[in-house]
C-alpha positions in Angstrom: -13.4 84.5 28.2 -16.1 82.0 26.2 -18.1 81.2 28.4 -19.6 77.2 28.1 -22.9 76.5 27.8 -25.2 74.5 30.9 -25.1 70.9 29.3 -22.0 71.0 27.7 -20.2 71.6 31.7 -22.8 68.9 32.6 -21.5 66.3 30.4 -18.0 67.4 31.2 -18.4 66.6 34.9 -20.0 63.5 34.4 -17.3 62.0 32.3 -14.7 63.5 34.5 -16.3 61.3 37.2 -16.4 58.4 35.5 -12.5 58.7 34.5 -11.8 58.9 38.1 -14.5 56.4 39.4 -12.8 53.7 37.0 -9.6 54.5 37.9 -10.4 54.0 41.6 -11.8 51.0 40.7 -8.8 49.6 38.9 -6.5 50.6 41.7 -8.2 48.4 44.7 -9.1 45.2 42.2 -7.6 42.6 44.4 -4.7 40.2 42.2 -5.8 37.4 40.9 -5.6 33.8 42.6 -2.7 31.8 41.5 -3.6 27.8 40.9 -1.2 25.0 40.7 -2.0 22.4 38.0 -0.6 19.1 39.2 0.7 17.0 35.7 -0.2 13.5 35.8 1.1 11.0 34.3 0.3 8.4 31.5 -1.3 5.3 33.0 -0.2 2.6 30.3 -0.2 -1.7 30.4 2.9 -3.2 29.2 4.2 -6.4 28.5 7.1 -7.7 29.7 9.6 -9.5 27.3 9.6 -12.8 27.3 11.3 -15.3 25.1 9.7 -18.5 22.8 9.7 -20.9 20.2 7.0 -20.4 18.1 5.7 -21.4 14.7 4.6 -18.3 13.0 1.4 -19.0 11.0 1.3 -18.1 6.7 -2.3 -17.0 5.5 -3.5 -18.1 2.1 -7.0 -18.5 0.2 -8.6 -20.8 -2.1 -11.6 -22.6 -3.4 -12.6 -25.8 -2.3 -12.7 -28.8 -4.6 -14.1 -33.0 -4.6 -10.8 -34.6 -4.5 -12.3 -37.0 -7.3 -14.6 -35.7 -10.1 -16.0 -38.1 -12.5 -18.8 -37.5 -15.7 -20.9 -40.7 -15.5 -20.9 -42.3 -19.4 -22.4 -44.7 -21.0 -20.8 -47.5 -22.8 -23.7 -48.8 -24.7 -26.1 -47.4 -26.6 -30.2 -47.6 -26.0 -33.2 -45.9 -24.6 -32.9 -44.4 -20.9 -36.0 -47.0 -19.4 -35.7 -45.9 -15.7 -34.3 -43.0 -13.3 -33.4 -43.4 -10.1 -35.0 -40.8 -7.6 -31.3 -39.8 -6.2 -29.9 -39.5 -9.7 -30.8 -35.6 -9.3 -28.6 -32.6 -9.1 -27.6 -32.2 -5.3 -28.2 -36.0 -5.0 -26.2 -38.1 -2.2 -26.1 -41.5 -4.0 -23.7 -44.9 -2.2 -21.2 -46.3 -3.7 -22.9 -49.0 -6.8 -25.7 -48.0 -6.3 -28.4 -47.9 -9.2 -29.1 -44.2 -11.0 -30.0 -45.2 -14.6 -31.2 -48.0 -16.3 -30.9 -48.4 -20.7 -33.1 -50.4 -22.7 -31.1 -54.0 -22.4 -33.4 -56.4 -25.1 -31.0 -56.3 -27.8 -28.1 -56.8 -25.3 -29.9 -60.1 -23.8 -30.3 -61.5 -27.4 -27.2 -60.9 -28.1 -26.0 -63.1 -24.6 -28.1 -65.5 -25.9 -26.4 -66.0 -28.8 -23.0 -66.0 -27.2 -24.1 -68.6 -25.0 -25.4 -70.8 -27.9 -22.1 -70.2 -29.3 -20.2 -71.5 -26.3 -22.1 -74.2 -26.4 -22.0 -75.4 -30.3 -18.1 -74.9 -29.6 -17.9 -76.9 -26.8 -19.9 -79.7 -28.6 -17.3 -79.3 -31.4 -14.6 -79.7 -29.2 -15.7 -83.3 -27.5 -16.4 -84.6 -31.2 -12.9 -83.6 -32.1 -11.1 -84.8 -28.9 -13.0 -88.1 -29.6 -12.0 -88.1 -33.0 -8.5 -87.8 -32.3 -8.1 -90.4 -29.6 -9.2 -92.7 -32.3 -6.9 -91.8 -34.7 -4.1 -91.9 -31.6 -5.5 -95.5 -31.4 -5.3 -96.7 -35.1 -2.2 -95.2 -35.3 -1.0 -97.8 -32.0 -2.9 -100.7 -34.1 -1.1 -100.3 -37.1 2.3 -98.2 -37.0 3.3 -96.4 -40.0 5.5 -93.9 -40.8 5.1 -90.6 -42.3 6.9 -88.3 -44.5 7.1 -85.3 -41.7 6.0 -84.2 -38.2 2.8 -82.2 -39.8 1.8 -85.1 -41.5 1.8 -87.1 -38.1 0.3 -84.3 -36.3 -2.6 -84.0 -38.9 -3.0 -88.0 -38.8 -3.6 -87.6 -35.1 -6.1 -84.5 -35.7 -3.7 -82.1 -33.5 -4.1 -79.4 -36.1 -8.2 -80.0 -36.0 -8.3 -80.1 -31.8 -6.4 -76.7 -31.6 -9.0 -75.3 -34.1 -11.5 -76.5 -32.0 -10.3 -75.8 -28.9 -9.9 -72.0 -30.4 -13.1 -71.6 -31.4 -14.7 -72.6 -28.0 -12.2 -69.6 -26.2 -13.3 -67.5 -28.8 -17.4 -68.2 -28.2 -16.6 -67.5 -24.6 -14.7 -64.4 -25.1 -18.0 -63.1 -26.9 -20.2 -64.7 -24.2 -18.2 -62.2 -21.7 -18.1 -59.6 -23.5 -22.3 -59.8 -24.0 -22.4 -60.2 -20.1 -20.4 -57.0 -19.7 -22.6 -55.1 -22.0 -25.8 -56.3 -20.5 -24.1 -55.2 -17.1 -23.3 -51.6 -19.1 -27.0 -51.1 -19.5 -27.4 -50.4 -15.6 -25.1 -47.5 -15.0 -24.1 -47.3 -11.0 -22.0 -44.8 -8.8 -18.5 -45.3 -8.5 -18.4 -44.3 -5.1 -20.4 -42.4 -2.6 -21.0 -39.0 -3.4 -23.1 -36.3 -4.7 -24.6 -35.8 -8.2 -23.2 -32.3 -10.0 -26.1 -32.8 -12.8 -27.9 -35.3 -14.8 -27.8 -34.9 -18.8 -30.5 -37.5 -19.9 -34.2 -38.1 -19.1 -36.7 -40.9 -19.4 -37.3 -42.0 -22.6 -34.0 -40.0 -24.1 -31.8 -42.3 -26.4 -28.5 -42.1 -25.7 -25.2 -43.2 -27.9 -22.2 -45.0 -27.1 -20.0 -42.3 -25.2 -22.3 -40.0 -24.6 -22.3 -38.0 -21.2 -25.2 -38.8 -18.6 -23.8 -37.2 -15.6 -21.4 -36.0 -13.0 -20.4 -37.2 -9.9 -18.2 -36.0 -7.1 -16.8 -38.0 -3.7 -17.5 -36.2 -0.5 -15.6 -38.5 1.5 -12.7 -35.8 0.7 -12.2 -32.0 -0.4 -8.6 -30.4 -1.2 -8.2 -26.8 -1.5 -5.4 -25.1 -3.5 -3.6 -22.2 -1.9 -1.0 -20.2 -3.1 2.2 -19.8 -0.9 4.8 -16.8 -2.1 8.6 -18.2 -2.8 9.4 -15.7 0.1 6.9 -17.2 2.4 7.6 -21.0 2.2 10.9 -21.1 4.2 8.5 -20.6 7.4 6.7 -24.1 6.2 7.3 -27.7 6.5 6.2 -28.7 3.5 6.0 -32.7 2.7 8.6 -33.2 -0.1 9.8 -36.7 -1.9 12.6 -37.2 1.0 9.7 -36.1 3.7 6.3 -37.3 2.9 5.0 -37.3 5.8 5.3 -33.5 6.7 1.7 -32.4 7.1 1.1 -28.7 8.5 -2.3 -28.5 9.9 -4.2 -25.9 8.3 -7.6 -23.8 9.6 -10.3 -23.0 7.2 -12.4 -20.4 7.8 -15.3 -18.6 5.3 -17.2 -15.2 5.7 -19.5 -16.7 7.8 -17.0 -17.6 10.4 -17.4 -21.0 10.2 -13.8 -23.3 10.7 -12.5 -26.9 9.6 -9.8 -28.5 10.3 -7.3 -29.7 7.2 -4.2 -30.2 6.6 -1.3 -30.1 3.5 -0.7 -33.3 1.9 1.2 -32.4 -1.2 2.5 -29.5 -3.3 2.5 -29.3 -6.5 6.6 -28.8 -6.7 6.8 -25.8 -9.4 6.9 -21.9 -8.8 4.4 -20.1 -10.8 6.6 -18.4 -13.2 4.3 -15.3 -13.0 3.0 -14.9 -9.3 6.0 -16.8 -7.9 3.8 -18.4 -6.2 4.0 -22.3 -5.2 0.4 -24.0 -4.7 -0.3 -26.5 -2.1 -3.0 -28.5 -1.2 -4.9 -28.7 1.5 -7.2 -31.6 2.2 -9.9 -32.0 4.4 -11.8 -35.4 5.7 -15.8 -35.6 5.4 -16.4 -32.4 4.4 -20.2 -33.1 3.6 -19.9 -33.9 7.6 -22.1 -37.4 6.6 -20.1 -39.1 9.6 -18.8 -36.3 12.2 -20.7 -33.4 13.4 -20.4 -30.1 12.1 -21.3 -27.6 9.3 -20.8 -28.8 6.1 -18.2 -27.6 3.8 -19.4 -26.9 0.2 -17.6 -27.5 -2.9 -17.4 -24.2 -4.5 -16.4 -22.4 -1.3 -14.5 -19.6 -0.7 -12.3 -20.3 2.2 -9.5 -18.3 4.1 -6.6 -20.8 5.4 -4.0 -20.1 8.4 -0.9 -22.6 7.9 0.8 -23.7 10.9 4.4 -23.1 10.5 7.7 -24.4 11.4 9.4 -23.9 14.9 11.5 -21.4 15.5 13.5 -20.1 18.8 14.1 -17.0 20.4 11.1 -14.9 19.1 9.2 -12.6 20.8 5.4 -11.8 19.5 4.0 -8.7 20.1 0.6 -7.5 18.9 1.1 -5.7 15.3 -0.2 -1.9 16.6 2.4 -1.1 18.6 5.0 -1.3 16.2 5.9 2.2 15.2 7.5 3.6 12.1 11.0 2.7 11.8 10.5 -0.9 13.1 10.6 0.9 17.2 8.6 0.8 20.0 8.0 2.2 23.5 9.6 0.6 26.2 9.5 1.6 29.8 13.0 2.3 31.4 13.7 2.1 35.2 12.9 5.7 35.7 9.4 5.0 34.7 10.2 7.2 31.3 9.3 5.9 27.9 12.2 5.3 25.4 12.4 4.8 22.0 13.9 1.1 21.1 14.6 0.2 17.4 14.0 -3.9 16.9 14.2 -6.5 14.0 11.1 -7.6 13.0 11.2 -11.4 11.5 8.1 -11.0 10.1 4.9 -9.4 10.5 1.7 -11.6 9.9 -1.9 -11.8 11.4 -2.4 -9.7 14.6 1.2 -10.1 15.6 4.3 -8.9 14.6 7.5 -11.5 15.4 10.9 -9.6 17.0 14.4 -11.4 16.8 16.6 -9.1 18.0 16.0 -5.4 19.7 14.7 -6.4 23.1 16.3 -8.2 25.8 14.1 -11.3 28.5 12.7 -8.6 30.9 12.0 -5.0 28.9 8.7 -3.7 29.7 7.0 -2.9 26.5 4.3 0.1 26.2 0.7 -2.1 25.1 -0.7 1.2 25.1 -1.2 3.5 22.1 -0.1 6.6 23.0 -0.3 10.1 20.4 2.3 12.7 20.3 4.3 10.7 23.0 7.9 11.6 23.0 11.1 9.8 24.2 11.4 10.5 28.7 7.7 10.8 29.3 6.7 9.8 32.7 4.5 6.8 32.8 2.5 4.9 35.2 1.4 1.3 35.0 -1.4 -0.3 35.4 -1.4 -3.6 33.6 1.5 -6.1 33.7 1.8 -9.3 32.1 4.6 -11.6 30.0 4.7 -11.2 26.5 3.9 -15.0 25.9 0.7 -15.0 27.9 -0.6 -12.4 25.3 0.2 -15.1 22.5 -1.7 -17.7 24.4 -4.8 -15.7 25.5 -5.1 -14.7 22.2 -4.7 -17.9 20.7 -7.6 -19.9 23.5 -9.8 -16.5 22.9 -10.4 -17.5 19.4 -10.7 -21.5 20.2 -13.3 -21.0 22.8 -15.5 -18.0 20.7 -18.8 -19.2 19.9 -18.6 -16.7 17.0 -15.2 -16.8 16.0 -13.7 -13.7 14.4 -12.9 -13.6 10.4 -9.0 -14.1 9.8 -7.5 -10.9 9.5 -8.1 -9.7 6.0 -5.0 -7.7 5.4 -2.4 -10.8 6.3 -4.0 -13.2 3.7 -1.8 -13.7 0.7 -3.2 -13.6 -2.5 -0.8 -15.0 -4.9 0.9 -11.5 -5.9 4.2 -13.0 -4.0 4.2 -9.3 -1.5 5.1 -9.7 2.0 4.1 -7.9 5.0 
């Protein structure tokens, strides 16, 4: 028999130990405690359905433009004697009043001579008169006949009175028309407004015809704003049998700034590219001269929110909570979440317009809620009506000192696609 050596029984006794010391161990290891998670549910707000007639906004864009344009000409030709201080680019000038002033000399000569005219012809016309009421006289003195009526008419000097009489209507026709020229030398603004640019300077000779200027009202601006074909049955657009339809319209630029307008006219033709029909918007004082308020520029860029026509029955819910397939999450009496198909109307802005789907009374899930699925338990914690959304929303953006931009993604940009 081999026997082992010293360390090698050592080592075998220790792990022998070991083996049993861990197995020891691993018998009286107490089980381990048992906890009960308790699940709880989702706390969600909902909205609870609730019929109304409302008009559902359209979103459009433009530029805005003077409602009347004008380049200042001049109708006489001469050298530019005097410029008005206000007759600058950016310029608010009144209505008549003075911005340039031409070299008039030759145009008072010529006045002068029309008014000598006038009165040489008017002279003329006495001697004749008087010449004729005597030959009307020798003719009473001692009657004679005459071989035709021209010959009587030229014995009587009617023939020589007409002459004369056409020559002083013709010396004041040319005494008018040198007034009018004279007046043509002092070139004035049509109406009150602002100057665009000035083309002349002191001392520059201008021609008949030539351009000195432009000029553009600021008691009005319009704004053209495209309206897809599929679009414009939600507007009440003023027509030839209803004129006086006029949607009011909010303006609104990158700044956040907002005016009030409204749609006077359309221009009555489909773009036969965009299928797009452009109306106009126009606002009052946009320059602000008589109300208060920040001006609105020519040249602007400017977002506009239509108001639309009425319409019944709808039910506006805010855009997020529409889920693929036109559903949504509505609460059921068990307090589950069920899946509920609707028929959306239209989807534009912040808000998203239901016609049929939902019933006066269905509690709708406000909350966004991932990987939900249909019979989830749910708690509420918010409750409100459906319309009181609409109108918070709606006196949130009235009352904001600093209003918030119009949503980007609704605003229609002439391509004719819908939401």
């Amino acid at each position: 028999m081999v026997k082992l050596p010293k360390q090698a029984v050592t080592a075998l006794s220790i792990m022998a130990a070991s083996i049993v010391l861990a197995v020891l161990l691993f018998l009286m290891k107490s089980p381990p405690d048992t906890v009960e998670i308790k699940r709880q549910n989702l706390i969600v707000d909902v909205a609870v359905a609730d019929k109304e007639t409302l008009s559902i906004p359209v979103f459009s864009q433009g530029n805005v433009e003077p409602s009347t344009q004008t380049n200042l000409v001049s109708e006489v030709s001469g050298k530019v004697m005097e410029v008005a201080p206000q007759f600058e680019t950016g310029g608010l000038v009144e209505a008549g009043s003075l911005l340039l002033t031409i070299d008039d000399r030759i145009y008072r000569a010529e006045l002068k001579r029309a008014e000598t005219a006038v009165a040489t012809a008017r002279s003329a016309l006495v001697q004749e008169k008087g010449r004729a009421r005597v030959a009307r006289d020798d003719l009473m003195k001692y009657p004679r006949k005459y071989s035709s009526r021209e010959a009587l008419a030229l014995a009587l000097r009617k023939p020589q009175l007409a002459e004369a009489e056409a020559r002083l209507e013709s010396a004041e026709a040319d005494r008018q028309q040198a007034k009018i020229n004279l007046a043509r030398t002092r070139i004035r603004a049509p109406y009150t407004g602002l100057i665009k640019a000035r083309q002349v300077d002191l001392g520059q000779f201008v021609p008949t015809g030539s351009q000195v200027g432009q000029i553009f009202a600021v008691d009005r601006a319009e704004i053209r704003l495209p309206i897809p074909a599929d679009r414009l049955p939600y507007l009440e657009l003023p027509d030839s049998r209803h004129p006086d339809r006029t949607p009011a319209v909010e303006l609104e630029n990158d700044l956040g700034d907002r005016w009030k307008a409204k749609i006077v006219r359309t221009e009555g033709v489909l773009d036969t590219r965009s299928r797009v029909l452009f109306v106009v918007a126009e606002v009052q004082d946009p320059y602000r001269l008589n109300t208060p308020g920040q001006p609105l520029l020519a040249g602007s860029f400017v977002k506009a929110k239509i108001a639309g026509r009425k319409m019944s029955d709808l039910i506006a819910l805010p855009r997020h909570i529409l889920r693929t397939g036109n559903q949504v999450w509505v609460i059921d009496q068990q307090q589950q979440l069920s899946n509920r198909y609707v028929e959306v109307l239209k989807t534009e802005g912040d808000y998203v317009y239901i016609h049929d789907g939902l019933v006066e009374g269905d509690r709708i899930c406000l909350s966004t809620i991932p990987n939900a699925v249909a019979g989830t338990s749910v708690e509420i914690n918010t409750s409100r009506l459906t319309s009181s959304l609409h109108q918070e929303q709606t006196t949130e953006t009235t009352a904001t000192a600093s209003p918030s931009r119009l949503n980007n993604s609704s605003i229609d940009t002439g391509s004719g696609a819908t939401s």
